[in-house]
Biopython code that builds the backbone (N, CA, C, O; Angstrom):
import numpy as np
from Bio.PDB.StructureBuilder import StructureBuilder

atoms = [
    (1, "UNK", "N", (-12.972, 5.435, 3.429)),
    (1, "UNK", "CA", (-12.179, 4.388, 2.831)),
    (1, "UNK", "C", (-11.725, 3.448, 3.954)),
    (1, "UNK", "O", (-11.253, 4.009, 4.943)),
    (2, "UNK", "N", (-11.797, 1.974, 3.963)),
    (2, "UNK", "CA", (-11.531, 1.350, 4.277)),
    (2, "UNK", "C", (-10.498, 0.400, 4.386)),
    (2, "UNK", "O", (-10.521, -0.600, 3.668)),
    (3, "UNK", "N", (-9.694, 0.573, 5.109)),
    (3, "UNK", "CA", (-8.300, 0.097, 4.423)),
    (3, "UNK", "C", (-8.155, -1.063, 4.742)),
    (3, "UNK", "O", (-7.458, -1.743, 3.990)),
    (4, "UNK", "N", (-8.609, -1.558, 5.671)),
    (4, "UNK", "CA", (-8.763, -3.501, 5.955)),
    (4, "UNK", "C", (-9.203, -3.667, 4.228)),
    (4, "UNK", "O", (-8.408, -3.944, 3.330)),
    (5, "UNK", "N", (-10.373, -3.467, 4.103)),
    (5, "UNK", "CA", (-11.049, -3.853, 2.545)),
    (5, "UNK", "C", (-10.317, -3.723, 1.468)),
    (5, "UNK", "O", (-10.105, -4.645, 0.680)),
    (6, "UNK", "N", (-9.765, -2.269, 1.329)),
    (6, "UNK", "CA", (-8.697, -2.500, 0.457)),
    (6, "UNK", "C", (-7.843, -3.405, 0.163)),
    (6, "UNK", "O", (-7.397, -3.544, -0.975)),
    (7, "UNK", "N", (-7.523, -4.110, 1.139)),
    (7, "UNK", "CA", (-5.909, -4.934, 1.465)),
    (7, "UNK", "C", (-6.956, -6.223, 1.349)),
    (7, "UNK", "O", (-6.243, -7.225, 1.318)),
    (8, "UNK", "N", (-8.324, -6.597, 1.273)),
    (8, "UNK", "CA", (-8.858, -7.649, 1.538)),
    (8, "UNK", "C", (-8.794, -7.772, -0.500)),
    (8, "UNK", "O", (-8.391, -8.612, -1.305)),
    (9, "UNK", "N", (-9.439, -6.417, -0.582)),
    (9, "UNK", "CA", (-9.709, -6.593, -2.569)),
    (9, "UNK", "C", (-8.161, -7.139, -3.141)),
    (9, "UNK", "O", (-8.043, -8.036, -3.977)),
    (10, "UNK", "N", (-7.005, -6.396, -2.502)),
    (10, "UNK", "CA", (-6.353, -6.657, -3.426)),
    (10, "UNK", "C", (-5.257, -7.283, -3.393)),
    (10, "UNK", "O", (-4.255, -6.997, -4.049)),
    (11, "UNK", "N", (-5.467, -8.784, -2.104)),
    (11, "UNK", "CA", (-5.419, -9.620, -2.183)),
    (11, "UNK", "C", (-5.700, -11.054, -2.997)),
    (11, "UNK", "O", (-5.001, -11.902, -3.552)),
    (12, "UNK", "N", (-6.960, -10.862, -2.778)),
    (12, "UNK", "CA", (-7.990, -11.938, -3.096)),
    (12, "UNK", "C", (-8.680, -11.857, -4.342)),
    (12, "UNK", "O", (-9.096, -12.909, -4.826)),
    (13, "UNK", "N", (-8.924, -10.465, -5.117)),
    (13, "UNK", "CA", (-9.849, -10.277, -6.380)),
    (13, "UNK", "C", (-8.839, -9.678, -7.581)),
    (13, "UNK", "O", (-7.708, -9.455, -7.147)),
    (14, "UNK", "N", (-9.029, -9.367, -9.036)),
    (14, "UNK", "CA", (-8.602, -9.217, -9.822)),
    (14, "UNK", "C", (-7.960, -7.784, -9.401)),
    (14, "UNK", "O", (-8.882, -6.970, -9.448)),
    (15, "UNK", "N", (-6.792, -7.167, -9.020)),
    (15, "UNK", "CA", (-6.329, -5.379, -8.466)),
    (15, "UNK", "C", (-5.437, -5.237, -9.790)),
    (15, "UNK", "O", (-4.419, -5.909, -9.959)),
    (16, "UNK", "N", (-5.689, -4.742, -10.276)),
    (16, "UNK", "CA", (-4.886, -4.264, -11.410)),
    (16, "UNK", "C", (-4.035, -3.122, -11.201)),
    (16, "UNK", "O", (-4.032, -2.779, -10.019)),
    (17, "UNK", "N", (-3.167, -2.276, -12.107)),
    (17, "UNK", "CA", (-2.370, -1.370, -11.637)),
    (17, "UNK", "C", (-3.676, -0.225, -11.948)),
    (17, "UNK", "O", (-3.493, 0.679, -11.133)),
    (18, "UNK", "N", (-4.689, 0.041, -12.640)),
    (18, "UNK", "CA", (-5.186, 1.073, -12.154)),
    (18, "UNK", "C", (-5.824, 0.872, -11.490)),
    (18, "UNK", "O", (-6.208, 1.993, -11.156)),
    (19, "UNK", "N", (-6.411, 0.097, -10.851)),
    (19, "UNK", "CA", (-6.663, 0.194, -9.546)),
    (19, "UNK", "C", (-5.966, 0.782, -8.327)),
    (19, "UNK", "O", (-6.484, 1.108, -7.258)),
    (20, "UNK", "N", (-4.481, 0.867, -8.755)),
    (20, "UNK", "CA", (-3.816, 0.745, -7.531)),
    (20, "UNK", "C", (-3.672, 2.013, -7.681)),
    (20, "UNK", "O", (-3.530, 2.570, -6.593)),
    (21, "UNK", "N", (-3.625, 3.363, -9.398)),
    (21, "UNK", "CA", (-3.730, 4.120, -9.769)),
    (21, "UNK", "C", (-4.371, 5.111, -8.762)),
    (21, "UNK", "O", (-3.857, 6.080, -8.203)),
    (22, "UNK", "N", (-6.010, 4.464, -8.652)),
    (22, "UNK", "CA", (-6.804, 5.021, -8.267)),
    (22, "UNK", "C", (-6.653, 5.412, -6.689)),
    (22, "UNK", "O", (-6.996, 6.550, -6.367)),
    (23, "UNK", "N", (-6.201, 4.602, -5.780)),
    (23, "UNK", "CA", (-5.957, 4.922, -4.159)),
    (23, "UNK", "C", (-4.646, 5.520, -4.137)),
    (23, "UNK", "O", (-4.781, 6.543, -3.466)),
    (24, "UNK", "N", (-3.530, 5.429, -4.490)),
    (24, "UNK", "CA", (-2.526, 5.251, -4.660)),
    (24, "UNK", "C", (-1.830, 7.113, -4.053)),
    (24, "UNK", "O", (-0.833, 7.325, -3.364)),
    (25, "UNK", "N", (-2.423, 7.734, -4.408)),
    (25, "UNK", "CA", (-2.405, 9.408, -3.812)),
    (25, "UNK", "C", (-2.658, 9.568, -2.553)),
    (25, "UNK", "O", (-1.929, 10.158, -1.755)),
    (26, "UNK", "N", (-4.304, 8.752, -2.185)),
    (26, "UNK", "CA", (-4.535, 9.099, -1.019)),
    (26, "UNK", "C", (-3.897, 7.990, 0.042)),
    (26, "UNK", "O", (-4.280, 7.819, 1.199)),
    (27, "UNK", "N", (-3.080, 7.446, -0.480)),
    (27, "UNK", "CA", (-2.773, 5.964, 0.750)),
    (27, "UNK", "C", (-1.418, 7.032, 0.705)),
    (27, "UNK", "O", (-1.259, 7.561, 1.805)),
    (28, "UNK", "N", (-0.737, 7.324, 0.009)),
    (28, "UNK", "CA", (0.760, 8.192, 0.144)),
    (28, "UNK", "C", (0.428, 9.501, 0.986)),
    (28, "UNK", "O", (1.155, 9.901, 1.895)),
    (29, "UNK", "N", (-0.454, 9.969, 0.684)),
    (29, "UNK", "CA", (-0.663, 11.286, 2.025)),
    (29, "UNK", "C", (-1.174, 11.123, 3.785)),
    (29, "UNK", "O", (-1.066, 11.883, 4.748)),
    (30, "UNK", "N", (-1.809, 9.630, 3.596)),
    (30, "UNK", "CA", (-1.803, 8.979, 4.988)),
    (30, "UNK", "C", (-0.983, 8.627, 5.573)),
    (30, "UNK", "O", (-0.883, 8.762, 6.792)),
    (31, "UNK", "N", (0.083, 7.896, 4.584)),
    (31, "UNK", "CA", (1.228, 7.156, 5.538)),
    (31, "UNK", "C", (1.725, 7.520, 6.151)),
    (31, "UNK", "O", (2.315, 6.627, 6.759)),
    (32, "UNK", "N", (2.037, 8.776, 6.630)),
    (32, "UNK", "CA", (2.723, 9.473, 7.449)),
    (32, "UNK", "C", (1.932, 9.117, 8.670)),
    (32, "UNK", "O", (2.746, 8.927, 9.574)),
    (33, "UNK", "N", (0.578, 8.922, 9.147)),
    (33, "UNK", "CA", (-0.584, 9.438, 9.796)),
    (33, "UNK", "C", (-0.223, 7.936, 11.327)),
    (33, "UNK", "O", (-0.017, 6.727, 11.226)),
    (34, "UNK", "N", (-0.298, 8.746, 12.386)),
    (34, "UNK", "CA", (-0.223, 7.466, 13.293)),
    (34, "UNK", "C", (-1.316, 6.556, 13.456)),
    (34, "UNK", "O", (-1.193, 5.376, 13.783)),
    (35, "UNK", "N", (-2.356, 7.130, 13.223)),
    (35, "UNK", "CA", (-3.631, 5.871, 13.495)),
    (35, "UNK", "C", (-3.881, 5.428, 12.074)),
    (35, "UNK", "O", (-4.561, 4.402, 12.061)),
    (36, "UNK", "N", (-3.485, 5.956, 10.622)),
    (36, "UNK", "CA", (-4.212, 4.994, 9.774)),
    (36, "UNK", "C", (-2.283, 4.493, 9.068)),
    (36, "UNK", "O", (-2.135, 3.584, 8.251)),
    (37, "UNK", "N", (-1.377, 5.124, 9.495)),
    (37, "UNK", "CA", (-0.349, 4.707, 8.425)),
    (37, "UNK", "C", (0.197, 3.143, 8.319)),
    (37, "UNK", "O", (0.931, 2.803, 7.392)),
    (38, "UNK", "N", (-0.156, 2.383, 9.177)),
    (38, "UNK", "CA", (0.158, 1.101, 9.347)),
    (38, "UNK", "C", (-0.977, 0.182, 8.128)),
    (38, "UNK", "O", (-0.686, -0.895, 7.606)),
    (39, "UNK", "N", (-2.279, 0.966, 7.900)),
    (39, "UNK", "CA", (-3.061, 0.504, 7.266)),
    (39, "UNK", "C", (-3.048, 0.631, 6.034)),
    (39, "UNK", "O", (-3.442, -0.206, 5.222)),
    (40, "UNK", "N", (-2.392, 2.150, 5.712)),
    (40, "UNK", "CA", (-2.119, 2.589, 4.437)),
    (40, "UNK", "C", (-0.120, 1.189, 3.660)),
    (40, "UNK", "O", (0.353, 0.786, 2.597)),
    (41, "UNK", "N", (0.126, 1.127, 4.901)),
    (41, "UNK", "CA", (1.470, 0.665, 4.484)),
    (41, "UNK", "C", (1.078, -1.034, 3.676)),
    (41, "UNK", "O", (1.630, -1.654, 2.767)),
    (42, "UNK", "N", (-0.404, -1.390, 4.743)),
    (42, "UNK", "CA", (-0.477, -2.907, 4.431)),
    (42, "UNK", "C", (-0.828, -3.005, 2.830)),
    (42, "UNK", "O", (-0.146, -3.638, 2.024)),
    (43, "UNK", "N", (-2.199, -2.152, 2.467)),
    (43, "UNK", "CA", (-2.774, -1.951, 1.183)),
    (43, "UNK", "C", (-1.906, -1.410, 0.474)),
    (43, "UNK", "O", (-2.307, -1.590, -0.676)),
    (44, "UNK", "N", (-0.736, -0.724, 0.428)),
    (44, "UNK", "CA", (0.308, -0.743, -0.776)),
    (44, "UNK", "C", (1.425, -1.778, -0.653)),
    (44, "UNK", "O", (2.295, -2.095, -1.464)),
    (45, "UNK", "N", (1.140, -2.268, 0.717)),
    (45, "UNK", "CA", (2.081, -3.942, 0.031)),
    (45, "UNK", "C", (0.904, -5.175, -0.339)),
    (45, "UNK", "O", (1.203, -6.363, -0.219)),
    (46, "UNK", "N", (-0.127, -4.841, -0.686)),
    (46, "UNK", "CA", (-1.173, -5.365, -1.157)),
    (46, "UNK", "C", (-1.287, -5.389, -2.307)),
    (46, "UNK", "O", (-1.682, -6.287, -3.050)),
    (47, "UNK", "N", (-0.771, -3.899, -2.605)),
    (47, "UNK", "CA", (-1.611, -3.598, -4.000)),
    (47, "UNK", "C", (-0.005, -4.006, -4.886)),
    (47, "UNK", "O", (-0.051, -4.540, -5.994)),
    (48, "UNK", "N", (1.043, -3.740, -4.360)),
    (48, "UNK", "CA", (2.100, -4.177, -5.099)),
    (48, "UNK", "C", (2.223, -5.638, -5.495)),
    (48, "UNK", "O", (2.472, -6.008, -6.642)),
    (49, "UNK", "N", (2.042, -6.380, -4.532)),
    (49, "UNK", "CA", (2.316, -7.577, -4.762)),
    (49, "UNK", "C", (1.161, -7.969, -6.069)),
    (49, "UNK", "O", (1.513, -8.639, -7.040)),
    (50, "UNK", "N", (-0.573, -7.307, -5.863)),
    (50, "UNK", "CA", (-0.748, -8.053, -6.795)),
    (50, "UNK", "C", (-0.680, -7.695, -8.409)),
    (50, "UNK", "O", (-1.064, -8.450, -9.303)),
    (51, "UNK", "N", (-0.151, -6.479, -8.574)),
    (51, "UNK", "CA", (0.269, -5.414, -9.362)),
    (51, "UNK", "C", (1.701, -6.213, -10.143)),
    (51, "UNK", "O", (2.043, -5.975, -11.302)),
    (52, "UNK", "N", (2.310, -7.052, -9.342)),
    (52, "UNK", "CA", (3.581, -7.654, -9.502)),
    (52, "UNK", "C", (4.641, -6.427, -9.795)),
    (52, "UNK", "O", (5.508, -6.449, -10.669)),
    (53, "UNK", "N", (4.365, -5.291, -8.820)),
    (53, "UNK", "CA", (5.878, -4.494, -8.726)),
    (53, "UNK", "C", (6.680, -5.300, -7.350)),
    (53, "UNK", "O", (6.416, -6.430, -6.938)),
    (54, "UNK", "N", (7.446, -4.597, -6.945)),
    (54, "UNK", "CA", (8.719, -5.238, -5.921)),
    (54, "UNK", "C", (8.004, -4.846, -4.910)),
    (54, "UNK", "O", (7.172, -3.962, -5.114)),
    (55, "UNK", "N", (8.159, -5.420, -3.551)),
    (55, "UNK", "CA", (7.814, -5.056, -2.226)),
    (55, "UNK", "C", (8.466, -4.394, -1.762)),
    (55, "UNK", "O", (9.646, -4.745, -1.751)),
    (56, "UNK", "N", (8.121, -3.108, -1.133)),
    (56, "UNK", "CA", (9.013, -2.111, -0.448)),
    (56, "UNK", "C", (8.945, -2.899, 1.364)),
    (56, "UNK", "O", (7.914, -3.448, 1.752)),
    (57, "UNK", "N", (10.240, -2.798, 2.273)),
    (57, "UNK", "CA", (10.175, -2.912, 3.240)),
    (57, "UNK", "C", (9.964, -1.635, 4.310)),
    (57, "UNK", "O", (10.986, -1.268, 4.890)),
    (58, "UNK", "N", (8.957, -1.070, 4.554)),
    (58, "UNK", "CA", (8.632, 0.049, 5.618)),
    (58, "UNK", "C", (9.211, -0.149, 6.858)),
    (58, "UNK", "O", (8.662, 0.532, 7.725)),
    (59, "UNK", "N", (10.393, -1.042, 7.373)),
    (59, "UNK", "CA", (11.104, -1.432, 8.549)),
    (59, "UNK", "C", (11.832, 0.117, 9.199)),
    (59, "UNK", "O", (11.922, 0.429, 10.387)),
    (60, "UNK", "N", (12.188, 0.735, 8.260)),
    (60, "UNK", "CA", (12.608, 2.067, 8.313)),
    (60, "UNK", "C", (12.255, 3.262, 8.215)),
    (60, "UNK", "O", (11.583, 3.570, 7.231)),
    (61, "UNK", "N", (12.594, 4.254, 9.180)),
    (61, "UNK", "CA", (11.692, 5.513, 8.687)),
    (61, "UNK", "C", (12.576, 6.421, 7.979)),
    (61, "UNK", "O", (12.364, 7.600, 8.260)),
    (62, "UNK", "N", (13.078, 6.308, 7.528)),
    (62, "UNK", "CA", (13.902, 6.581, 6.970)),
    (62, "UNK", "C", (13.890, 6.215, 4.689)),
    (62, "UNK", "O", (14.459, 5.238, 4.203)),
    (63, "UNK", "N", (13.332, 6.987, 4.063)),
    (63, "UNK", "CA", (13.180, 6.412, 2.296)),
    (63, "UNK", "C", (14.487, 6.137, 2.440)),
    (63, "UNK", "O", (14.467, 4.907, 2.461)),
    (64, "UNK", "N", (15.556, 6.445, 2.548)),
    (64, "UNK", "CA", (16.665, 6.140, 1.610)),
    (64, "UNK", "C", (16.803, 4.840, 2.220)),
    (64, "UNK", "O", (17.785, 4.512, 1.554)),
    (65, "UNK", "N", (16.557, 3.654, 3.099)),
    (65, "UNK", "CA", (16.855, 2.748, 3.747)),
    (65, "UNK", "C", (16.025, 1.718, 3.301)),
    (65, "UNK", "O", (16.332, 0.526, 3.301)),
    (66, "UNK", "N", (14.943, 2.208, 2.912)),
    (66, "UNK", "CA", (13.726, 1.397, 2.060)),
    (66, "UNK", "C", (14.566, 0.956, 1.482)),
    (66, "UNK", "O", (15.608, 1.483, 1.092)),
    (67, "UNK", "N", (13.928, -0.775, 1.290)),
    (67, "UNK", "CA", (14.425, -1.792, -0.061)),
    (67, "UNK", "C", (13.719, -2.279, -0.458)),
    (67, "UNK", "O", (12.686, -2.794, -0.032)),
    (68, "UNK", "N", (14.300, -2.173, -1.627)),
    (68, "UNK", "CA", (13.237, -2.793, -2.697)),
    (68, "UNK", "C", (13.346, -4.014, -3.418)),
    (68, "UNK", "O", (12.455, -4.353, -4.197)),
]
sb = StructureBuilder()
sb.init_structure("model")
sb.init_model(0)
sb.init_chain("A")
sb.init_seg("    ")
for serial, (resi, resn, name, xyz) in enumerate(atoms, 1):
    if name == "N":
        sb.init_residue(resn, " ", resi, " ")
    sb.init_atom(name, np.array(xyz, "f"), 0.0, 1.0, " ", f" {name:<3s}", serial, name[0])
structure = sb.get_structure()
């Protein structure tokens, strides 16, 4: 999986929420990950925005500090 591409699809092409359905498990068990979690973080503020849920801010490592 490609996570540049991801974040390129669901930008630019029709990403629906099952789409976002569909990655949406395996981008949450990466994020933790130091070499891909920055990639996993971009493609779920990818897939949110075009999903039209709220943007989470990942500024924090910390969930309870996340805003939404």
């Amino acid at each position: 999986m490609r996570l540049v591409s991801l974040t390129y699809l669901a930008e630019n092409f029709n990403f629906s929420w099952t789409s976002a359905e569909c990655l949406l498990s395996d981008l949450v068990d990466k994020i933790g990950d130091m070499k891909n979690g920055q990639g996993c973080k971009d493609v779920l503020t990818a897939a949110s925005e075009a999903t039209e849920f709220p943007k989470v801010s990942f500024t924090d490592k910390c969930p309870d500090k996340w805003t939404v």
